[in-house]
Chimera marker file (.cmm) of the C-alpha trace (Angstrom):
<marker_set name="trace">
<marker id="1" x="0.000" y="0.000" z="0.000" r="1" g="1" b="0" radius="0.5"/>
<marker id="2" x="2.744" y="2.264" z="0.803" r="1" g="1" b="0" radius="0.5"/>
<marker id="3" x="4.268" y="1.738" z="-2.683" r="1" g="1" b="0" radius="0.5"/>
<marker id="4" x="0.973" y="2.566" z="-4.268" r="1" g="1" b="0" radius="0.5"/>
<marker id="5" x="1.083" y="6.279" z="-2.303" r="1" g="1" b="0" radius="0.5"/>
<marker id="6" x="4.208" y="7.197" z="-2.892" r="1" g="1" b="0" radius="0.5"/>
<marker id="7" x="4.086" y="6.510" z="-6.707" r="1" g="1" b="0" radius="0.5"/>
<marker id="8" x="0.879" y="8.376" z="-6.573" r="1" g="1" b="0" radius="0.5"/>
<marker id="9" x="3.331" y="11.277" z="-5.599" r="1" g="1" b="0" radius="0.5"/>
<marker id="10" x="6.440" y="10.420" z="-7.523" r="1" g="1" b="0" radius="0.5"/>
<marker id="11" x="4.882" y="10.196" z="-10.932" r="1" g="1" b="0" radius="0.5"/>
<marker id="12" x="3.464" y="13.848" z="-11.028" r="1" g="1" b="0" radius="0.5"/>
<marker id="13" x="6.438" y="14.763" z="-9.685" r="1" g="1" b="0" radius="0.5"/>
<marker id="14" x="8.425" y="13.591" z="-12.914" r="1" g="1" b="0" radius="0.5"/>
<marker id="15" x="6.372" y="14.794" z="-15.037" r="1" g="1" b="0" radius="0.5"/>
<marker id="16" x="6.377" y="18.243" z="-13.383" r="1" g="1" b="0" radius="0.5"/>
<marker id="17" x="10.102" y="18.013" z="-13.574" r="1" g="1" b="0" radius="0.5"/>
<marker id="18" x="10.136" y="16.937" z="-17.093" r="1" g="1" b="0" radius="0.5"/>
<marker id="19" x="8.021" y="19.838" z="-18.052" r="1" g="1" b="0" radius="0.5"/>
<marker id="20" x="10.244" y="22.195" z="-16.417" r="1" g="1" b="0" radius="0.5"/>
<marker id="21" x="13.320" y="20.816" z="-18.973" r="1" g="1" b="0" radius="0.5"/>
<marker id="22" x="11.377" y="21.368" z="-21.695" r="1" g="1" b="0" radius="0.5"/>
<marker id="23" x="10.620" y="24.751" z="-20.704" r="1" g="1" b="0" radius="0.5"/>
<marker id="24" x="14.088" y="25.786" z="-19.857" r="1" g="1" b="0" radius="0.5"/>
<marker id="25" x="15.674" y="23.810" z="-23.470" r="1" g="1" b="0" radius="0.5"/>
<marker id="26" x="13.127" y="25.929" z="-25.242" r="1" g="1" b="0" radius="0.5"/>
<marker id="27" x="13.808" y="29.196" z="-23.242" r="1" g="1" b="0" radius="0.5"/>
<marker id="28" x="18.018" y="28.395" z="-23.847" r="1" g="1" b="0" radius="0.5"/>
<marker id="29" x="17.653" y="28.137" z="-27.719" r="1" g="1" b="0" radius="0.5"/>
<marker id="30" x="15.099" y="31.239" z="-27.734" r="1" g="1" b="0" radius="0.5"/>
<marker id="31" x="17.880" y="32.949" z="-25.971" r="1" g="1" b="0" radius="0.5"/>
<marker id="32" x="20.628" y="31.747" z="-28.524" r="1" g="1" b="0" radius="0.5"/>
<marker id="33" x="18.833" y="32.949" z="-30.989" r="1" g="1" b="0" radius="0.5"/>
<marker id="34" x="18.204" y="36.390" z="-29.786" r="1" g="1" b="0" radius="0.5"/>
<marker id="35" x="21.551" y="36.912" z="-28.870" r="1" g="1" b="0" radius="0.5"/>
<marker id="36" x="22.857" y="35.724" z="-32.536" r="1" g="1" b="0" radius="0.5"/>
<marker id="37" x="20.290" y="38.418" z="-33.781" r="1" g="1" b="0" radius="0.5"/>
<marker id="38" x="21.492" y="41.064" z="-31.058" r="1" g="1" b="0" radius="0.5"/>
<marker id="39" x="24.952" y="40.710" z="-31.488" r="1" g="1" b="0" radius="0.5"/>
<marker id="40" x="25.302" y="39.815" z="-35.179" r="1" g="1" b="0" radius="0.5"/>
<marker id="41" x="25.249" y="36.196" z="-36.227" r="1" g="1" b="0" radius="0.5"/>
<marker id="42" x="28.926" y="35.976" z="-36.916" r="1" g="1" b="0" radius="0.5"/>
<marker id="43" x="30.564" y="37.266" z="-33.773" r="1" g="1" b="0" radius="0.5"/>
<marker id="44" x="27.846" y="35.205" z="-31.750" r="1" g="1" b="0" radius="0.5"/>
<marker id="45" x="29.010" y="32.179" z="-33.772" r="1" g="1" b="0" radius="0.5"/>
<marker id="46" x="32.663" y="32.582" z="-32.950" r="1" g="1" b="0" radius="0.5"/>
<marker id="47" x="32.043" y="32.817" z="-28.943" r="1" g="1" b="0" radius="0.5"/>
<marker id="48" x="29.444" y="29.932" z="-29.303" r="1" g="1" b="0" radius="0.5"/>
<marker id="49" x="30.388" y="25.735" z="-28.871" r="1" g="1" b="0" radius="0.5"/>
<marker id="50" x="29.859" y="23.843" z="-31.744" r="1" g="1" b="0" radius="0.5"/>
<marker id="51" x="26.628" y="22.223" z="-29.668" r="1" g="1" b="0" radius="0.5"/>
<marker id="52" x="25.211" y="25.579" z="-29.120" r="1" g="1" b="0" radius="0.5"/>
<marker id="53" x="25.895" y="26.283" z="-32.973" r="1" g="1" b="0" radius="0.5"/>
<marker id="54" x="24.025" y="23.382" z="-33.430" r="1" g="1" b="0" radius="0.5"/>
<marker id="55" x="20.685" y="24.486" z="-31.289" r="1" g="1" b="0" radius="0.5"/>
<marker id="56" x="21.312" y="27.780" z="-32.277" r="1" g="1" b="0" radius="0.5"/>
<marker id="57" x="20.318" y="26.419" z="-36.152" r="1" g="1" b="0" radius="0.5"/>
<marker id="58" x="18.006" y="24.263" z="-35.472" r="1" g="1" b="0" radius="0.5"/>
<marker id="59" x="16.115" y="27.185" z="-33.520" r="1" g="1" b="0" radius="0.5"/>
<marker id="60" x="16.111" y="28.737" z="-36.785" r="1" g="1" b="0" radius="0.5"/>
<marker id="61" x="14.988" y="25.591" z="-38.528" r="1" g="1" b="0" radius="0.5"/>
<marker id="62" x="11.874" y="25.597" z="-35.839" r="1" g="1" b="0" radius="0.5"/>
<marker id="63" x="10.838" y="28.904" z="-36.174" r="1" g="1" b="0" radius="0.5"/>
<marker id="64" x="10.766" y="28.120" z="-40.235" r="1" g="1" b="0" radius="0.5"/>
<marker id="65" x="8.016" y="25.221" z="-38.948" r="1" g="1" b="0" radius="0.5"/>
<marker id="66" x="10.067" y="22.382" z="-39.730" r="1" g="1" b="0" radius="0.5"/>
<marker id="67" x="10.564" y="20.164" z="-36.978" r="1" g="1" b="0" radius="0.5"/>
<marker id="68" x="14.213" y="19.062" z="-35.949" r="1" g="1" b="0" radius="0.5"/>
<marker id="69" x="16.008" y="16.278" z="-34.487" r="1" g="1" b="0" radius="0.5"/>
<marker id="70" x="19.422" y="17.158" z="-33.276" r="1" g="1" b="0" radius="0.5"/>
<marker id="71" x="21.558" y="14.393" z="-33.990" r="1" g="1" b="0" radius="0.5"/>
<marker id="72" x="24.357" y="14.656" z="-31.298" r="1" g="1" b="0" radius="0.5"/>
<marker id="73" x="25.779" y="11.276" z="-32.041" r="1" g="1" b="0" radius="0.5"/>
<marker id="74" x="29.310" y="10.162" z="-30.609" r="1" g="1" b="0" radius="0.5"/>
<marker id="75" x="30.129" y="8.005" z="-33.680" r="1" g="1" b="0" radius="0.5"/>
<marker id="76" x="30.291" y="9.014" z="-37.051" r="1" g="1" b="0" radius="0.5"/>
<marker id="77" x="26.757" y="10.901" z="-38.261" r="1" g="1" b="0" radius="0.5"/>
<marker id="78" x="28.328" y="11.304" z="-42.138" r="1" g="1" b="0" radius="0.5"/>
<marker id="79" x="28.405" y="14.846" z="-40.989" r="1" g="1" b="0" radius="0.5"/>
<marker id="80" x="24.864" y="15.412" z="-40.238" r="1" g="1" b="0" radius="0.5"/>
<marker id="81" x="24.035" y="17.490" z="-37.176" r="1" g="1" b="0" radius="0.5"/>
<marker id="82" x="20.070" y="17.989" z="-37.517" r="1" g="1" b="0" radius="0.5"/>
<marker id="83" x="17.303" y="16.105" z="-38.952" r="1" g="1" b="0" radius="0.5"/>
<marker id="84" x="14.385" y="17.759" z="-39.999" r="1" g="1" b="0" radius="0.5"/>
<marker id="85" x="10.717" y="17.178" z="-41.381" r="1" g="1" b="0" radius="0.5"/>
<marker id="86" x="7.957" y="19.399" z="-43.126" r="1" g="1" b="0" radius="0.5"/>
<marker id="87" x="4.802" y="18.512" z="-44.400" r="1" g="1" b="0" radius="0.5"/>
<marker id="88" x="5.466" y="14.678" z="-43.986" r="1" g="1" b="0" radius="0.5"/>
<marker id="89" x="9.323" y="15.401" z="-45.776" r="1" g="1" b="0" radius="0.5"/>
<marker id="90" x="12.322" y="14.462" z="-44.536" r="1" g="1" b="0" radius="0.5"/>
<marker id="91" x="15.592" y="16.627" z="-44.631" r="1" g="1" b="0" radius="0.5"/>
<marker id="92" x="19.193" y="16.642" z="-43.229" r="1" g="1" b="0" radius="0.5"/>
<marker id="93" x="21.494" y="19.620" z="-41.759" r="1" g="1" b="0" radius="0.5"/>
<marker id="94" x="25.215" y="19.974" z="-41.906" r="1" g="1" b="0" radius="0.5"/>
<marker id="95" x="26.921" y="23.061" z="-39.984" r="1" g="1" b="0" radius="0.5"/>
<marker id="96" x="30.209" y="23.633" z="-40.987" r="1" g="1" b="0" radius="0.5"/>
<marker id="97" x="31.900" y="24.908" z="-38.574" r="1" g="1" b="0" radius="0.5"/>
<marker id="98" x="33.145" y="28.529" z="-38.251" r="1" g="1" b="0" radius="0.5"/>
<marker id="99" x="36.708" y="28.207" z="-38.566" r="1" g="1" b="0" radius="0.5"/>
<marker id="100" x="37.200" y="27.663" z="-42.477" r="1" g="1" b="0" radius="0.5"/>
<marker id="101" x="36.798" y="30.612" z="-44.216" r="1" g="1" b="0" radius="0.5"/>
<marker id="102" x="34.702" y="28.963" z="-47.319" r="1" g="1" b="0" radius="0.5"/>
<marker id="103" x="33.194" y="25.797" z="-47.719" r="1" g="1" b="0" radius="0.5"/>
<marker id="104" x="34.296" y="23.469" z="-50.567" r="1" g="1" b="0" radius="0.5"/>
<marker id="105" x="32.827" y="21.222" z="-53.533" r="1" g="1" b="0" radius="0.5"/>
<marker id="106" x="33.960" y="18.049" z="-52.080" r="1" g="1" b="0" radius="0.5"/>
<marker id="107" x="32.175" y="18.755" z="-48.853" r="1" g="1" b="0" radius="0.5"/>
<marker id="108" x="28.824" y="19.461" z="-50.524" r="1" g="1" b="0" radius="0.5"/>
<marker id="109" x="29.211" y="16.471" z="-52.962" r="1" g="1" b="0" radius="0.5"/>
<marker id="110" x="29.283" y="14.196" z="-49.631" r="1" g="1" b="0" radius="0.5"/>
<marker id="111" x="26.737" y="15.801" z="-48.299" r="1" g="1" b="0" radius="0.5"/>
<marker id="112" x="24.627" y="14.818" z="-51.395" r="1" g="1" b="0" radius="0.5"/>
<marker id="113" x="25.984" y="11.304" z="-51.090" r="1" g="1" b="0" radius="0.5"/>
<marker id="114" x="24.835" y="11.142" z="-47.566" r="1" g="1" b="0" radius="0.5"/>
<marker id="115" x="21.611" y="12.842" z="-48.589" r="1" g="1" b="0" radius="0.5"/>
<marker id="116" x="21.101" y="9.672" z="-51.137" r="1" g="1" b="0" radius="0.5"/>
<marker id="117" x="22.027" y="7.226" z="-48.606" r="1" g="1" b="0" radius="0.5"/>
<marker id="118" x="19.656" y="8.175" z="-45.944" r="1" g="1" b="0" radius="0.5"/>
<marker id="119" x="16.958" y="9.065" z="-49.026" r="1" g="1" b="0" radius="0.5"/>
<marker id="120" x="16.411" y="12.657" z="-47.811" r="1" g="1" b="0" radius="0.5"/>
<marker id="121" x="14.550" y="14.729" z="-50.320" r="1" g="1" b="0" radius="0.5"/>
<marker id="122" x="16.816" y="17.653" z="-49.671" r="1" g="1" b="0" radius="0.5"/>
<marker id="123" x="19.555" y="19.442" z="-47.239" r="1" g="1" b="0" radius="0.5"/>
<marker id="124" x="20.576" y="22.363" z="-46.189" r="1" g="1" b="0" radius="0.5"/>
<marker id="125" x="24.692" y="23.703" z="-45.092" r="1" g="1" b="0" radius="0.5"/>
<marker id="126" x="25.232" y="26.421" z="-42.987" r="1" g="1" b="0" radius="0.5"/>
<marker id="127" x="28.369" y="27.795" z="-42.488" r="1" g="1" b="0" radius="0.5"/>
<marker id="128" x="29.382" y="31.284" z="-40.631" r="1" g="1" b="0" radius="0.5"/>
<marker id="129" x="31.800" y="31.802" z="-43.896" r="1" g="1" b="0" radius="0.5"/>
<marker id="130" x="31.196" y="31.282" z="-47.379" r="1" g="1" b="0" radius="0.5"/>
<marker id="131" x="31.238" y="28.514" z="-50.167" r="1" g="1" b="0" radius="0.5"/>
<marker id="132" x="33.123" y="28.252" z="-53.069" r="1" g="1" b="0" radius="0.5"/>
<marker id="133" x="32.154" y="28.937" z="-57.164" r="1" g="1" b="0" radius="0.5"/>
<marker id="134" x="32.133" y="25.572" z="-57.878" r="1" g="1" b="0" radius="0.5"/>
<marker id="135" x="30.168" y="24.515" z="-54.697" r="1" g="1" b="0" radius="0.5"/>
<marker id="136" x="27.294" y="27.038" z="-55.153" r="1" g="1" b="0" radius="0.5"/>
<marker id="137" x="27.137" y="25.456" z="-58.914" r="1" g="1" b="0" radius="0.5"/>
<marker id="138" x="26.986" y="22.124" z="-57.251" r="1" g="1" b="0" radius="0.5"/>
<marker id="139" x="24.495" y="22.448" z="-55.342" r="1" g="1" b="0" radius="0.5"/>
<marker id="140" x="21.861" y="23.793" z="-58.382" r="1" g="1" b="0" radius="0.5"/>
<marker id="141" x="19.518" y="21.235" z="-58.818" r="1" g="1" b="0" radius="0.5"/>
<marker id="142" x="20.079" y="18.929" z="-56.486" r="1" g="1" b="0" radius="0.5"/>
<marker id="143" x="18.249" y="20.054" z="-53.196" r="1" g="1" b="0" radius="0.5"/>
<marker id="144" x="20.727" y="21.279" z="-51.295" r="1" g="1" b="0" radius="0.5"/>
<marker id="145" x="20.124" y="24.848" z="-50.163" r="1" g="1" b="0" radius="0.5"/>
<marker id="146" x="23.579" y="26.453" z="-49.066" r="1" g="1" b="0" radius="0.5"/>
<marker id="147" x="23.201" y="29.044" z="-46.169" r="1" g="1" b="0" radius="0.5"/>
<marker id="148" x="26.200" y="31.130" z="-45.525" r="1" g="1" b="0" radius="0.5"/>
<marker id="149" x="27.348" y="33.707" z="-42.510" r="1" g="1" b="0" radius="0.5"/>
<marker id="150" x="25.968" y="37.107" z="-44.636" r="1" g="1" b="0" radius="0.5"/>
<marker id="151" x="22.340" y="35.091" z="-45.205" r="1" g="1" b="0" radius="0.5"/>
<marker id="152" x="22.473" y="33.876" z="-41.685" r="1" g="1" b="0" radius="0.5"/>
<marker id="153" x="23.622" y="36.863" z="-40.123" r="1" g="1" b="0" radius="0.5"/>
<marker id="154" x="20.633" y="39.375" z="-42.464" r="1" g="1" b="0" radius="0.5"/>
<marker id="155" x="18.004" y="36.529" z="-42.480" r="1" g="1" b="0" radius="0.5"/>
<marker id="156" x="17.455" y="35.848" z="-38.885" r="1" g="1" b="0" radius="0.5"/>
<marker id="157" x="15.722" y="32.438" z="-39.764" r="1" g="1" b="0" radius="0.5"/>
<marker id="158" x="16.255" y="29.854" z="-42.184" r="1" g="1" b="0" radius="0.5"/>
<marker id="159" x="13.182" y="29.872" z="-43.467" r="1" g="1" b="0" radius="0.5"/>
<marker id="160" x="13.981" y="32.026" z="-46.294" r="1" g="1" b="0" radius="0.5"/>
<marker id="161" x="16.897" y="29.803" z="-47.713" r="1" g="1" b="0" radius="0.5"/>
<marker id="162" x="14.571" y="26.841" z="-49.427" r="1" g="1" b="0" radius="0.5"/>
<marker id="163" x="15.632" y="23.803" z="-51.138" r="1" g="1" b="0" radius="0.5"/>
<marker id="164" x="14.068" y="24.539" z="-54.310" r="1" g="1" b="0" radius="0.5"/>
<link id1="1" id2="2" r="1" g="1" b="0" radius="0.2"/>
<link id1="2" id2="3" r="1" g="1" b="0" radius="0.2"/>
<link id1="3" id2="4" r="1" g="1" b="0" radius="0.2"/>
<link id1="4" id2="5" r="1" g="1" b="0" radius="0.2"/>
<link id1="5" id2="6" r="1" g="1" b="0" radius="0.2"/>
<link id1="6" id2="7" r="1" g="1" b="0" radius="0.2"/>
<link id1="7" id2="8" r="1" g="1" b="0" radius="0.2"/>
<link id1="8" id2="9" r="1" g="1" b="0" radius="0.2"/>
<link id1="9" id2="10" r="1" g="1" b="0" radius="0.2"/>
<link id1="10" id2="11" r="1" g="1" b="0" radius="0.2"/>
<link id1="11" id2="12" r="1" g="1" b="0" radius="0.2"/>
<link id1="12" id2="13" r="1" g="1" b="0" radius="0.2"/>
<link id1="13" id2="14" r="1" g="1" b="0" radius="0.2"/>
<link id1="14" id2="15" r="1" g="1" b="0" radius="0.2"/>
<link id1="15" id2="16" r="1" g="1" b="0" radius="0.2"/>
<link id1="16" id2="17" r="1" g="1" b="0" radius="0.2"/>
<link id1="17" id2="18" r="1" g="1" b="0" radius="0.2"/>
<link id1="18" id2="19" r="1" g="1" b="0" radius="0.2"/>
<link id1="19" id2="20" r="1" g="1" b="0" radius="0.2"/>
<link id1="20" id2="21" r="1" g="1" b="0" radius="0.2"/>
<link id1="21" id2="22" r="1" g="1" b="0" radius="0.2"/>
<link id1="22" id2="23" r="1" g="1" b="0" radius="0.2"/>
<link id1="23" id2="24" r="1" g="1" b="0" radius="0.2"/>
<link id1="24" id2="25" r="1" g="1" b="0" radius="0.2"/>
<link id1="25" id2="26" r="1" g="1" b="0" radius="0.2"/>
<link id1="26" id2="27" r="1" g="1" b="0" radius="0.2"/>
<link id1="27" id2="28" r="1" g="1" b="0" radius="0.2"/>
<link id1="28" id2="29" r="1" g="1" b="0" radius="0.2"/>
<link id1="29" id2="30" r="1" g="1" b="0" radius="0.2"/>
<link id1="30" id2="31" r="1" g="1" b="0" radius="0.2"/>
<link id1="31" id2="32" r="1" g="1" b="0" radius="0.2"/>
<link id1="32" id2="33" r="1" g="1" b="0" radius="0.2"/>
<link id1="33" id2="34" r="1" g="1" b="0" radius="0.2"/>
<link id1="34" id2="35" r="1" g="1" b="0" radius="0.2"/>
<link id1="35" id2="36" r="1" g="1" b="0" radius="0.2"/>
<link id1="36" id2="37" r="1" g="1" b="0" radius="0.2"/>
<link id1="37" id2="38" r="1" g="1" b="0" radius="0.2"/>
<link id1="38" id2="39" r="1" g="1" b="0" radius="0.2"/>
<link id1="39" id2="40" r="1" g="1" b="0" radius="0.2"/>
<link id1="40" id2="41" r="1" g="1" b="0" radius="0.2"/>
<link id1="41" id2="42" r="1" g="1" b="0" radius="0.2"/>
<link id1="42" id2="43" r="1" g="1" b="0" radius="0.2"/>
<link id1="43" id2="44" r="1" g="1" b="0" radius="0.2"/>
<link id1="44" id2="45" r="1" g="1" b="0" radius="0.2"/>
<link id1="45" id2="46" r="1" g="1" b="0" radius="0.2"/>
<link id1="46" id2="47" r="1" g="1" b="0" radius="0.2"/>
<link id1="47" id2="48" r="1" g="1" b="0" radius="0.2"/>
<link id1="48" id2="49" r="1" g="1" b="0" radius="0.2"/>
<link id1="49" id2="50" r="1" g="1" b="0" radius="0.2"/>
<link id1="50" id2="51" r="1" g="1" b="0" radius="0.2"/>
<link id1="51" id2="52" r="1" g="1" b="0" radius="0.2"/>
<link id1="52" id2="53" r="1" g="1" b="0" radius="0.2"/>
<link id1="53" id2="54" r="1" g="1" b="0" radius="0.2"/>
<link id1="54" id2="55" r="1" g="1" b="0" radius="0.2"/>
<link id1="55" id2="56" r="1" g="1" b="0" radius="0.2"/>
<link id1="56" id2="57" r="1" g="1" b="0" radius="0.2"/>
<link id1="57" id2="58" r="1" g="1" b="0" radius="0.2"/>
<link id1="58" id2="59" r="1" g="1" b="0" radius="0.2"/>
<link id1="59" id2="60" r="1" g="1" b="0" radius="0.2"/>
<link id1="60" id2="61" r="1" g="1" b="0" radius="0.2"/>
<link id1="61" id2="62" r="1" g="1" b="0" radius="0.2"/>
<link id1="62" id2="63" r="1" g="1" b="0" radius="0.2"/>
<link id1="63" id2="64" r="1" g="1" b="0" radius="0.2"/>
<link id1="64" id2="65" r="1" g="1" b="0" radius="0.2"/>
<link id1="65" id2="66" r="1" g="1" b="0" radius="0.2"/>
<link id1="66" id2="67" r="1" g="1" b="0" radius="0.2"/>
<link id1="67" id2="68" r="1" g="1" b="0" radius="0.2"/>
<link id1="68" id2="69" r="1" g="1" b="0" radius="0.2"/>
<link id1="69" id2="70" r="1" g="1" b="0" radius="0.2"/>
<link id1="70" id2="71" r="1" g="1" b="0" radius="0.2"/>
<link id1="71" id2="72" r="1" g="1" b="0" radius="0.2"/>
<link id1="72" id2="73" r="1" g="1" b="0" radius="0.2"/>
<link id1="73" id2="74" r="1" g="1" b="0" radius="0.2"/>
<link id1="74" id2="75" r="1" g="1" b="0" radius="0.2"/>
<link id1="75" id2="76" r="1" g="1" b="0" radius="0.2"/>
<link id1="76" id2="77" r="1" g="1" b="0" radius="0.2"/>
<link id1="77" id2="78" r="1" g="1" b="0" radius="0.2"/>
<link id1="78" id2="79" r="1" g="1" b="0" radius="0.2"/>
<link id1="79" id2="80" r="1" g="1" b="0" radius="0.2"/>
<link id1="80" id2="81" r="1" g="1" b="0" radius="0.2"/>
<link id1="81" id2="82" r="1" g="1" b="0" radius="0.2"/>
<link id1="82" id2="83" r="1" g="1" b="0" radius="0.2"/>
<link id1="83" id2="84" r="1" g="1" b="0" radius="0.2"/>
<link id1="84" id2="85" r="1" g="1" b="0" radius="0.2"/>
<link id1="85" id2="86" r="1" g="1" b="0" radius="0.2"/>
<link id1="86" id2="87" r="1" g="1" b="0" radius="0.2"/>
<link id1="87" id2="88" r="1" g="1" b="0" radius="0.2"/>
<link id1="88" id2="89" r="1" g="1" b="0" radius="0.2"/>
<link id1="89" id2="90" r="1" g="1" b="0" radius="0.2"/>
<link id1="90" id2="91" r="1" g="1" b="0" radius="0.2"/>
<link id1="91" id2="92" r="1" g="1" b="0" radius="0.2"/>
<link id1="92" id2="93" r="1" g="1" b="0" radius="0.2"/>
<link id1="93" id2="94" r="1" g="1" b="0" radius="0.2"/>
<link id1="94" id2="95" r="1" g="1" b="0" radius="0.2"/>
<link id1="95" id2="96" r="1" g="1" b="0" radius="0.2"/>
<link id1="96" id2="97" r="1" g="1" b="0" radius="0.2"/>
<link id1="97" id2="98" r="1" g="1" b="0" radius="0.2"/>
<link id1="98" id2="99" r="1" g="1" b="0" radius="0.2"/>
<link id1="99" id2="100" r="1" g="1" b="0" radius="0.2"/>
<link id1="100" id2="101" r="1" g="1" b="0" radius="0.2"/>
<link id1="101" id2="102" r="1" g="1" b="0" radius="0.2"/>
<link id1="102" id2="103" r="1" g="1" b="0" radius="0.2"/>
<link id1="103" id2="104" r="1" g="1" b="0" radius="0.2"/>
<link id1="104" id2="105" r="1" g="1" b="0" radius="0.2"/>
<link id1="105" id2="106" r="1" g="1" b="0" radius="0.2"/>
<link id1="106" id2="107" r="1" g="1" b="0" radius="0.2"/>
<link id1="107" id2="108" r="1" g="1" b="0" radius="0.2"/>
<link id1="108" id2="109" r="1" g="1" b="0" radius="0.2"/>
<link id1="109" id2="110" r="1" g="1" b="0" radius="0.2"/>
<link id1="110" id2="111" r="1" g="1" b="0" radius="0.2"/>
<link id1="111" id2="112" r="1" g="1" b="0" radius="0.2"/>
<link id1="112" id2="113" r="1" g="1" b="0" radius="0.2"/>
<link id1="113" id2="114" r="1" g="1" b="0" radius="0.2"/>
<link id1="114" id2="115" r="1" g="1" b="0" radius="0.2"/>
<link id1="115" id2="116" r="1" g="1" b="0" radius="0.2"/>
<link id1="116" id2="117" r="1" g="1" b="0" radius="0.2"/>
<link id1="117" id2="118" r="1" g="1" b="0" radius="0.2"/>
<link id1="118" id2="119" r="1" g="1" b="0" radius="0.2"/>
<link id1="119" id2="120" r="1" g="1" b="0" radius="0.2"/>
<link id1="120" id2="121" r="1" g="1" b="0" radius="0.2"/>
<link id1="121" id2="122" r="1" g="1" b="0" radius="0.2"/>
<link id1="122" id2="123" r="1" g="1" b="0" radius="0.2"/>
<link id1="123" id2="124" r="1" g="1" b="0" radius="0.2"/>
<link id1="124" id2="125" r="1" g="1" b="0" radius="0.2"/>
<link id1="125" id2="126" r="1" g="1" b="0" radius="0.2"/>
<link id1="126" id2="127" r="1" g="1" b="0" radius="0.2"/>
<link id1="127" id2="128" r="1" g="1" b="0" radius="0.2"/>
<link id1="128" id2="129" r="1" g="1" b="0" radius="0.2"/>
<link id1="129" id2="130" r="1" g="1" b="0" radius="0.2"/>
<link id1="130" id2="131" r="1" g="1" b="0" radius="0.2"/>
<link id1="131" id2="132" r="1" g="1" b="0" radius="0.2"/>
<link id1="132" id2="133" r="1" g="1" b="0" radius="0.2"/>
<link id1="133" id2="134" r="1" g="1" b="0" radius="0.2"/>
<link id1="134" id2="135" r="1" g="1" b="0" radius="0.2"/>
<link id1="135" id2="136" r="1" g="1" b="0" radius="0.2"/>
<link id1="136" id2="137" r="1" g="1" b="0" radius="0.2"/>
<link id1="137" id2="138" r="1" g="1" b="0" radius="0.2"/>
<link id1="138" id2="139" r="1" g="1" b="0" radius="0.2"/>
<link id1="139" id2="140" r="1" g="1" b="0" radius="0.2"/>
<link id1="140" id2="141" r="1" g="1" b="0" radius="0.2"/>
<link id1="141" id2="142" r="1" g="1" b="0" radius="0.2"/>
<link id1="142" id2="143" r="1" g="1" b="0" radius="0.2"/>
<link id1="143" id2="144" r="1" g="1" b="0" radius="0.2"/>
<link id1="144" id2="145" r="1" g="1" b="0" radius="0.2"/>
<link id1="145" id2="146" r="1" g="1" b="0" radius="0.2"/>
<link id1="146" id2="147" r="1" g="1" b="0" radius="0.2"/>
<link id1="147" id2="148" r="1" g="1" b="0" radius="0.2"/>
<link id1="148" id2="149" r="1" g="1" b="0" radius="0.2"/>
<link id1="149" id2="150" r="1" g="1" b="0" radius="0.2"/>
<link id1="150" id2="151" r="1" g="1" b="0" radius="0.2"/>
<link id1="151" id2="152" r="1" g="1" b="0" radius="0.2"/>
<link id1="152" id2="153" r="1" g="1" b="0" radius="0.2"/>
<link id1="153" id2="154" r="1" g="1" b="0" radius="0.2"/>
<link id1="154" id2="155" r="1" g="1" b="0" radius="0.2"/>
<link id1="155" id2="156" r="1" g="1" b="0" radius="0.2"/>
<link id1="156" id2="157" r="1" g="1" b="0" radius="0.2"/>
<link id1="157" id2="158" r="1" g="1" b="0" radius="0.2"/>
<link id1="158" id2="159" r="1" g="1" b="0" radius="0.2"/>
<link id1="159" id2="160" r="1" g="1" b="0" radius="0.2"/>
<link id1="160" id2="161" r="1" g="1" b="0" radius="0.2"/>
<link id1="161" id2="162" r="1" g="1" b="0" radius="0.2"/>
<link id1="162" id2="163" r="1" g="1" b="0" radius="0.2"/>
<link id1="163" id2="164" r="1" g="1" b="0" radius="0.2"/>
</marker_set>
């Protein structure tokens, strides 16, 4: 009988306490964001961890209604840091990472191998810096929208960078 009361206490009490992560998660990447905006997406970037990077995009990817999985594995991910779906559609999300100044061809034509693999009907990279010529021509056609620090930085959200 005793067991029976004190679950009857213990399971609000997790899910009170669950609540209360959720809350906070979604009140850290709100605040991410809003410092990113405040203090211009670039300089934020540099002072951020590559896991607040990572929530930092995927806030934008959420406030562009997609929902987003943040990957966060150990192992190898093929490079893919967030997952994302829309309308039923599945997507992936590399962020290169802030200290190369461009991105390169050979990195977006793994990403589009990786995109195959996992059958993703498009991606996007996001990158503080820039990407190449022949990257940018690339990624025409094939899904892949390419988000760089200016578009980041102006944009605010994600939203407006589309795989079309």
């Amino acid at each position: 009988m005793e067991s029976l009361s004190t679950l009857q206490w213990l399971l609000p009490a997790l899910v009170l306490v669950g609540a209360a992560v959720l809350v906070l998660t979604h009140r850290r990447r709100a605040s991410l964001h809003d410092r990113a905006v405040a203090d211009g997406t670039r300089r934020a970037l540099a002072q951020m961890s590559w896991q607040e990077v990572e929530e930092l995009v995927g806030e934008y990817f959420r406030r562009g209604e997609f929902s987003v999985t943040e990957s966060r594995r150990a192992g190898p991910d093929g490079g893919i840091d967030l997952e994302l779906t829309k309308r039923g559609e599945y997507y992936l999300v590399q962020c290169k990472r802030w200290r190369a100044a461009s991105v390169d061809v050979e990195t977006v034509r793994e990403f589009h191998r990786v995109m195959a693999a996992r059958h993703a009907v498009g991606g996007f990279i996001v990158t503080s810096g820039s990407f190449t010529a022949e990257a940018e021509k690339f990624a025409e056609g094939r899904e892949i929208g390419l988000i760089n620090g200016r578009q980041l930085a102006a944009a605010g959200e994600v939203r407006a960078a589309t795989c079309e």
